[in-house]
N, C-alpha and C positions, 0 to 999 in steps of 0.2 A: 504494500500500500504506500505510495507516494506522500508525500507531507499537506500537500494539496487536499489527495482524498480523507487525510484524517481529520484538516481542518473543515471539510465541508460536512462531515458526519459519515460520509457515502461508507457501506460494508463493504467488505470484496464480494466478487463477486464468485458462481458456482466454481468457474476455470480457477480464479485465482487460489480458490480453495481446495481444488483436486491435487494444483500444484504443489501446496504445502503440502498436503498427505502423501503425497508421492516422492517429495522430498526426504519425510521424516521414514517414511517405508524404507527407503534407501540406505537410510541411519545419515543422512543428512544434515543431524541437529546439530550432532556432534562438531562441524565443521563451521558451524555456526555459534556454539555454544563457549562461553569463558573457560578456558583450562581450569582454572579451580571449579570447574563441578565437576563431583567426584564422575567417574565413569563407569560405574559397578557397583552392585550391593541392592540393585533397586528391585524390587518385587514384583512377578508375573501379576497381568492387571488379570485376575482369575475374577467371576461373578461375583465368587465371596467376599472379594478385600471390595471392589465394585460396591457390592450394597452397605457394606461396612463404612466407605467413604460418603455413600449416599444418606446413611441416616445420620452419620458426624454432623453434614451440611445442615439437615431438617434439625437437629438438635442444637446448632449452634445460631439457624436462624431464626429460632422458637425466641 
């Protein structure tokens, strides 16, 4: 997103969002990401830890 489109509010659009996910598919974050974050240790996003994070959110926005 260009500094333009964030100053106008405009979302990206579907394309530009395929691109991200296909970036990150890639393991493209990394390449983008600050060397101090760690690069391992991190948890399969499994259903379980999923709804786990899902009712933290509902509990923290109660």
């Amino acid at each position: 997103m260009t500094d333009r489109e964030k100053l106008s509010g405009r979302t990206p659009g579907a394309g530009e969002t395929g691109e991200l996910v296909a970036l990150l598919r890639r393991g493209g974050f990394w390449g983008i990401a600050p060397e101090w974050v760690p690069r391992g240790g991190y948890a399969e996003a499994t259903p379980e830890i999923l709804a786990a994070v899902a009712a933290g959110l509902r509990r923290w926005r109660a």
